[in-house]
Backbone as a ProteinNet text record, in pm:
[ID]
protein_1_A
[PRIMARY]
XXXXXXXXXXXXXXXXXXXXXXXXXXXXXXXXXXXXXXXXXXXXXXXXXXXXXXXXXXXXXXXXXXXXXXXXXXXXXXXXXXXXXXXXXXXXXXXXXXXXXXXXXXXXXXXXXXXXXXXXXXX
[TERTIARY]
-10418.7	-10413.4	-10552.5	-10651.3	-10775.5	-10850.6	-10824.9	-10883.1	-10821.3	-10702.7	-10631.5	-10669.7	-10720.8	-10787.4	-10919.7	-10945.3	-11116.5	-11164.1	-11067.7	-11059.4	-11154.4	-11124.5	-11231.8	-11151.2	-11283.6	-11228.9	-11238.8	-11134.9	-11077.8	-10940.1	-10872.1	-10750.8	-10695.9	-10665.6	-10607.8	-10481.1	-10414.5	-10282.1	-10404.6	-10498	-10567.6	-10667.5	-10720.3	-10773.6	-10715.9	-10572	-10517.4	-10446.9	-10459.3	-10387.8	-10511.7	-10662.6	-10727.3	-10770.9	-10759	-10759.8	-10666.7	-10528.7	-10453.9	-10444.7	-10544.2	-10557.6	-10684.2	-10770.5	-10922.4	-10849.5	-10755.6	-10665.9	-10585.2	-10509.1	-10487.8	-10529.8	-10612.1	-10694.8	-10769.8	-10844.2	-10892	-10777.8	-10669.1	-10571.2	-10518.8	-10538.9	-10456.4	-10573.4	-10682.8	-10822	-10957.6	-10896.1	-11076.6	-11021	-10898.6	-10888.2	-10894.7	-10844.6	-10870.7	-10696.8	-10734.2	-10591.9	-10535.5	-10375.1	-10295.7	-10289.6	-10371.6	-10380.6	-10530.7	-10623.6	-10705.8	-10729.3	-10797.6	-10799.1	-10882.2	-10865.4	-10981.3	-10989	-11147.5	-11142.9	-11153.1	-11091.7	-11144.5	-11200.3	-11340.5	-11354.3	-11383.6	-11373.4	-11336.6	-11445.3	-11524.5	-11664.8	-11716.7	-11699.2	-11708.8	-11818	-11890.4	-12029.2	-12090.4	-12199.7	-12261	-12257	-12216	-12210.1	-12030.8	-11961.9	-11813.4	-11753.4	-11830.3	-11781.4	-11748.7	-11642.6	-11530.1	-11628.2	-11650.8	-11668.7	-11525.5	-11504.4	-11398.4	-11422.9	-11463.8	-11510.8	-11376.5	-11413	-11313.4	-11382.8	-11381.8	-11459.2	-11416.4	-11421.7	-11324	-11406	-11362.2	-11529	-11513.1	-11459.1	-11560.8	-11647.7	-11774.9	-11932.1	-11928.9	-11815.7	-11855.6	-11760.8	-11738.4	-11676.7	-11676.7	-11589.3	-11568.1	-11578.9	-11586.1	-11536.6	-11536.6	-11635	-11619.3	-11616.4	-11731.4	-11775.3	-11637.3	-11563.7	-11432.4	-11338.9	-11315.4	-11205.8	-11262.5	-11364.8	-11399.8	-11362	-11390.8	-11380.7	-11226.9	-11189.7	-11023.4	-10928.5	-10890.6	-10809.2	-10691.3	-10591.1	-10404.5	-10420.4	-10306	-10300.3	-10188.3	-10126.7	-10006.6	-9886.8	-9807.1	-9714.1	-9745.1	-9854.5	-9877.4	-9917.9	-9840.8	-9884.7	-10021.5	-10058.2	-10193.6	-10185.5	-10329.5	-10305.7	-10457.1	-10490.1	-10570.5	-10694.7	-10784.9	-10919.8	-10931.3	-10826.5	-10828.1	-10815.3	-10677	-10581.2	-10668.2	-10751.9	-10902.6	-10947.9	-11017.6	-11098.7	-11031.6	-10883.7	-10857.6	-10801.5	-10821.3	-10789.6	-10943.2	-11062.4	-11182.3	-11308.6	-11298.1	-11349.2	-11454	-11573.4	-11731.5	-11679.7	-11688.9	-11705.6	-11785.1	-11790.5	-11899	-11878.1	-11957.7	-11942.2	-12104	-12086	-12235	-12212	-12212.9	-12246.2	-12281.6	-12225.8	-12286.8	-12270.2	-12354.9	-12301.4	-12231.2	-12133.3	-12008.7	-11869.5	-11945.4	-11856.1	-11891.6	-11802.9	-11871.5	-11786.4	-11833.9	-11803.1	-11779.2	-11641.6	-11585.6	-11574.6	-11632.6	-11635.1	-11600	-11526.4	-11520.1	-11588	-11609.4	-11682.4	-11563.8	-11586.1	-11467.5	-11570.9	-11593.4	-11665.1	-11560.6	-11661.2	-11524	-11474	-11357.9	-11309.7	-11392.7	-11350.6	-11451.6	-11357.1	-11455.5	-11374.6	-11466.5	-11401.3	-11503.3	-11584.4	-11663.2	-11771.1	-11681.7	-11672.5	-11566.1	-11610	-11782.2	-11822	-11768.6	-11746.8	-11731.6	-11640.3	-11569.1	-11447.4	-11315.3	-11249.1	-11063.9	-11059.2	-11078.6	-11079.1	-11228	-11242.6	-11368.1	-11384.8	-11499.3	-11492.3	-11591.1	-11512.5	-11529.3	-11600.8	-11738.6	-11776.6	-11656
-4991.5	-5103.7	-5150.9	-5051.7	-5083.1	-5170.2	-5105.3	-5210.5	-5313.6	-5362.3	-5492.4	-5576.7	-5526.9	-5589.5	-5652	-5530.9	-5584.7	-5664.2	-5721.4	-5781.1	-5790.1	-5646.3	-5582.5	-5630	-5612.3	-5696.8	-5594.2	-5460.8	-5406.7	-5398.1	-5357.3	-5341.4	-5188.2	-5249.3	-5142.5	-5036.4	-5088	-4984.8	-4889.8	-4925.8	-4882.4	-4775.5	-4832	-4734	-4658.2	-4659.8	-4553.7	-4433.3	-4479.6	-4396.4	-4307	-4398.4	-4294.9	-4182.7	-4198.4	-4158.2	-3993.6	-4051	-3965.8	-3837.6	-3902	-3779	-3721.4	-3774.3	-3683.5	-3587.8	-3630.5	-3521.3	-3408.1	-3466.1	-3310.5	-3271.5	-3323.7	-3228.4	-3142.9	-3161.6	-3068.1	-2945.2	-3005.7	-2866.3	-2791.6	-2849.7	-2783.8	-2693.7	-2731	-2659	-2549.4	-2600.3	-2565.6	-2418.8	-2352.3	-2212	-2214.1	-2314.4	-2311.8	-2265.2	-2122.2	-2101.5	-2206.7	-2211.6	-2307.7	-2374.4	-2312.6	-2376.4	-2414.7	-2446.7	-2531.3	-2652.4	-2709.6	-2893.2	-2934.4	-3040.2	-3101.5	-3235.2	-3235.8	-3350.6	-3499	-3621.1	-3741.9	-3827	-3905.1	-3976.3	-4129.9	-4256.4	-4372.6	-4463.5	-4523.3	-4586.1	-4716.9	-4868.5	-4961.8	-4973.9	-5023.5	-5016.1	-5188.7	-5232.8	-5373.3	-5429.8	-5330.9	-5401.4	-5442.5	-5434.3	-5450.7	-5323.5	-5254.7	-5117.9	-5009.2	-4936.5	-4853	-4711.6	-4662.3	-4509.6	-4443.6	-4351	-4190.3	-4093.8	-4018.8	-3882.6	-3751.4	-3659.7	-3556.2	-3452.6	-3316.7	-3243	-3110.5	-3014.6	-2908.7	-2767.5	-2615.2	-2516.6	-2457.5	-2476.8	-2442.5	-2538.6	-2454.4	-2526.2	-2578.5	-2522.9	-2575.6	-2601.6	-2667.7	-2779.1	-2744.7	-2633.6	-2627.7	-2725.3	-2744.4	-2863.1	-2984.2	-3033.4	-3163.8	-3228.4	-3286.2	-3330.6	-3361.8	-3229.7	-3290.3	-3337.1	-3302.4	-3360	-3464.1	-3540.1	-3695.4	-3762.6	-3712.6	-3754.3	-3760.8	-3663.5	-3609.1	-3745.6	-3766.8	-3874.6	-3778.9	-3854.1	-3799.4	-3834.8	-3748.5	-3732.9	-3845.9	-3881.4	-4001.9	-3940.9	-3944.8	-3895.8	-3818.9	-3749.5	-3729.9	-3739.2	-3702.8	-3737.9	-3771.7	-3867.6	-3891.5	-3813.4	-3757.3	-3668.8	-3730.7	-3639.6	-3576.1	-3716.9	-3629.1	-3774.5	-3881.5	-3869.8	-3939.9	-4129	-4067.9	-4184.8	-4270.2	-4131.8	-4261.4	-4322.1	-4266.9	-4352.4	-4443.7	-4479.3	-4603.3	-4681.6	-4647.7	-4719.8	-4808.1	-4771.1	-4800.4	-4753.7	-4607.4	-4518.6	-4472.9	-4458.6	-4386.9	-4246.7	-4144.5	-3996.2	-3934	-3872.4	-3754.2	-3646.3	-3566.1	-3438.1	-3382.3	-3308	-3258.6	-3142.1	-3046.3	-2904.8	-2917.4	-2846.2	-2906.9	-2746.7	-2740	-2598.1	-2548.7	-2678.9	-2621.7	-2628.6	-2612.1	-2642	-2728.6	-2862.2	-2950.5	-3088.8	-3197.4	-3290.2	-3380.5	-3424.4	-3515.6	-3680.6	-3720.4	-3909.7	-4000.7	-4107.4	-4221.6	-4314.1	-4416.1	-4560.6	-4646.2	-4693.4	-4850.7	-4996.5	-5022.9	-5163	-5307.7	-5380.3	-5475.7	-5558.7	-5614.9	-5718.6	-5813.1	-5842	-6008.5	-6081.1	-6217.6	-6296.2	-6421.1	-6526.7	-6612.9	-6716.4	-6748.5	-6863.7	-6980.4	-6990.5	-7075.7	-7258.4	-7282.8	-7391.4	-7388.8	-7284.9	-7303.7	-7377.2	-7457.4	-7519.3	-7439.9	-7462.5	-7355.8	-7350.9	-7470.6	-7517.2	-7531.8	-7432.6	-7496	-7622.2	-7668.2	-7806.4	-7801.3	-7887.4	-7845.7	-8005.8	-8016.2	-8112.1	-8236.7
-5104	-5015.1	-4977.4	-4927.5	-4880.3	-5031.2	-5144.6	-5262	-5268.3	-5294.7	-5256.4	-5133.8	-5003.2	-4904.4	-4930.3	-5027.6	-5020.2	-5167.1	-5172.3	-5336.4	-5434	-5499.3	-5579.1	-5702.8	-5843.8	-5916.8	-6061.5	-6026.9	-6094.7	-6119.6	-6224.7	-6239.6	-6132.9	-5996.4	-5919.2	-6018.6	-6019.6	-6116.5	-6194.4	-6287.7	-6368.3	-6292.3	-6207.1	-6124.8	-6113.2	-6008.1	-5923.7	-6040.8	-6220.4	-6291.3	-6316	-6305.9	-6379.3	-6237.1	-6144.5	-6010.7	-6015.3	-6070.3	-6057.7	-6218	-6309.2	-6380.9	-6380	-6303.1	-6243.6	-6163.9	-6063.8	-5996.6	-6062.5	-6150.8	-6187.6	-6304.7	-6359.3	-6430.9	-6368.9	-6247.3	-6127.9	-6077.6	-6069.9	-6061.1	-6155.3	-6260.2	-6405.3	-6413.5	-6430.7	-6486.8	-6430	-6302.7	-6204.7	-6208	-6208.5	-6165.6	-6002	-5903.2	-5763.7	-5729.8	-5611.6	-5586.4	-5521.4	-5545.5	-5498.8	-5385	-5280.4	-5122.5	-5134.2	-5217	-5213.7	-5206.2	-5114.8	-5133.1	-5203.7	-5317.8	-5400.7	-5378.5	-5310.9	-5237.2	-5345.5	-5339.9	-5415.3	-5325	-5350.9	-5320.4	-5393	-5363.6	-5422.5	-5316	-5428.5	-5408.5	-5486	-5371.1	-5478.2	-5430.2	-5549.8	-5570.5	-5514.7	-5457.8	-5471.3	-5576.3	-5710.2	-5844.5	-5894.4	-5811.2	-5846.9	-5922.7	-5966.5	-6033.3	-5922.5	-5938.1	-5904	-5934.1	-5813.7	-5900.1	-5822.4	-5905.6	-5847.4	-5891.1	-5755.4	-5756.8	-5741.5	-5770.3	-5769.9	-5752.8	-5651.7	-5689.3	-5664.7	-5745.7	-5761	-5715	-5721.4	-5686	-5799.8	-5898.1	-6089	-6113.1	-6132.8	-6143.4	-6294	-6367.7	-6502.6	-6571.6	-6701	-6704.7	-6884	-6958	-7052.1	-7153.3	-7239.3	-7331.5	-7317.1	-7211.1	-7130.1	-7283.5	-7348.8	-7449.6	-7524.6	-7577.7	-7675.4	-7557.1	-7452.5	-7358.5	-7380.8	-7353.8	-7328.8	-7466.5	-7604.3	-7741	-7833.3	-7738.2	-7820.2	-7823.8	-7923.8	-7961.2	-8027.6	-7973.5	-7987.6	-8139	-8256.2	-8342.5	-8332.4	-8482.4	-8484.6	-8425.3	-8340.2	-8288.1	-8124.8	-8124.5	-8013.2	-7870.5	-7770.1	-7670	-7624.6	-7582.4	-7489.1	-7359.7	-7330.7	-7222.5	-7170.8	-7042	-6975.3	-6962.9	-7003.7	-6998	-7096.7	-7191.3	-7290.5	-7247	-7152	-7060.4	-7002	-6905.1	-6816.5	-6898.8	-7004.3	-7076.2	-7163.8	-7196.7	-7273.1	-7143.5	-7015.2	-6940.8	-6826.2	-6924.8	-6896.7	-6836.1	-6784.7	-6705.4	-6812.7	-6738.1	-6780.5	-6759.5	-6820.5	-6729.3	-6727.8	-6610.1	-6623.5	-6530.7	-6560.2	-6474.3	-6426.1	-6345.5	-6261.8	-6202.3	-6228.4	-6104.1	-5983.1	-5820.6	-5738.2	-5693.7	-5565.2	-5513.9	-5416.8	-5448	-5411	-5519.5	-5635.6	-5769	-5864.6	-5884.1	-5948.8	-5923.7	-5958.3	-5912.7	-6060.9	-6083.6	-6227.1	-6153.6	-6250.8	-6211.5	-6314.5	-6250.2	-6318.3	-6312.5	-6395.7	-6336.2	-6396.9	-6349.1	-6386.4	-6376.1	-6443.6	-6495.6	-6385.9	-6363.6	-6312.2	-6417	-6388.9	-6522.1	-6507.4	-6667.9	-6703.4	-6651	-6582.5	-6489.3	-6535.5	-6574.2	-6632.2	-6507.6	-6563.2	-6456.6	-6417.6	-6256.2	-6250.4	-6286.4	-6375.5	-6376.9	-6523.6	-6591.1	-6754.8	-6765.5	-6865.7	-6905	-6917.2	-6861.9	-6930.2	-7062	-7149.6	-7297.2	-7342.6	-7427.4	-7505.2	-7596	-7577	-7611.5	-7762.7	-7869.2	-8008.8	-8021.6	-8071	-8123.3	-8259.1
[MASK]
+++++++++++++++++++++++++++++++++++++++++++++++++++++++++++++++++++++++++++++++++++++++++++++++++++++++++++++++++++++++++++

């Protein structure tokens, strides 16, 4: 709701999916017992870009590299970070010491110049 208020000029749905698999990939993975909270935080930038933070207390971050690269075979499910990233998300990860901290960026949509023409105009 607060992004819909503040009419940011990302694809909210898109956000809130890649939002929700920084989340549980943080619970599937970090090894944090079950009554742990992993905090997210959600940060629009002066530049229209979306960051989302997630941050879990495993400092390190197995396989980040192929999680970010792994592409589903023909038939198979899409999973995990794959999803953020065909849904537009930068990722990254950082060690902090209190674990580590997984991020998205979200680019804002192209939104054209409202002086350009609707129709391009063909000599």
């Amino acid at each position: 709701m607060h992004l819909t208020l503040a009419n940011v000029s990302v694809d909210i749905e898109d956000a809130a999916a890649i939002g929700g698999v920084l989340m549980a990939n943080a619970v599937t993975h970090s090894g944090v017992p079950a009554y742990a909270q992993i905090p997210m935080q959600w940060v629009l930038l002066e530049t229209g870009e979306l960051l989302i933070q997630v941050q879990d207390a495993r400092r390190d971050f197995p396989g980040f590299d192929e999680s970010v690269t792994w592409e589903p075979a023909e038939g198979e499910k899409p999973r995990g970070l794959w999803i953020a990233r065909e849904l537009g998300a930068e990722l990254a990860f950082a060690p902090t010491e209190a674990g580590k901290i997984v991020q998205a960026l979200i680019k804002p949509l192209e939104v054209p110049a409202w002086d350009s023409p609707a129709v391009r105009l063909t000599p």
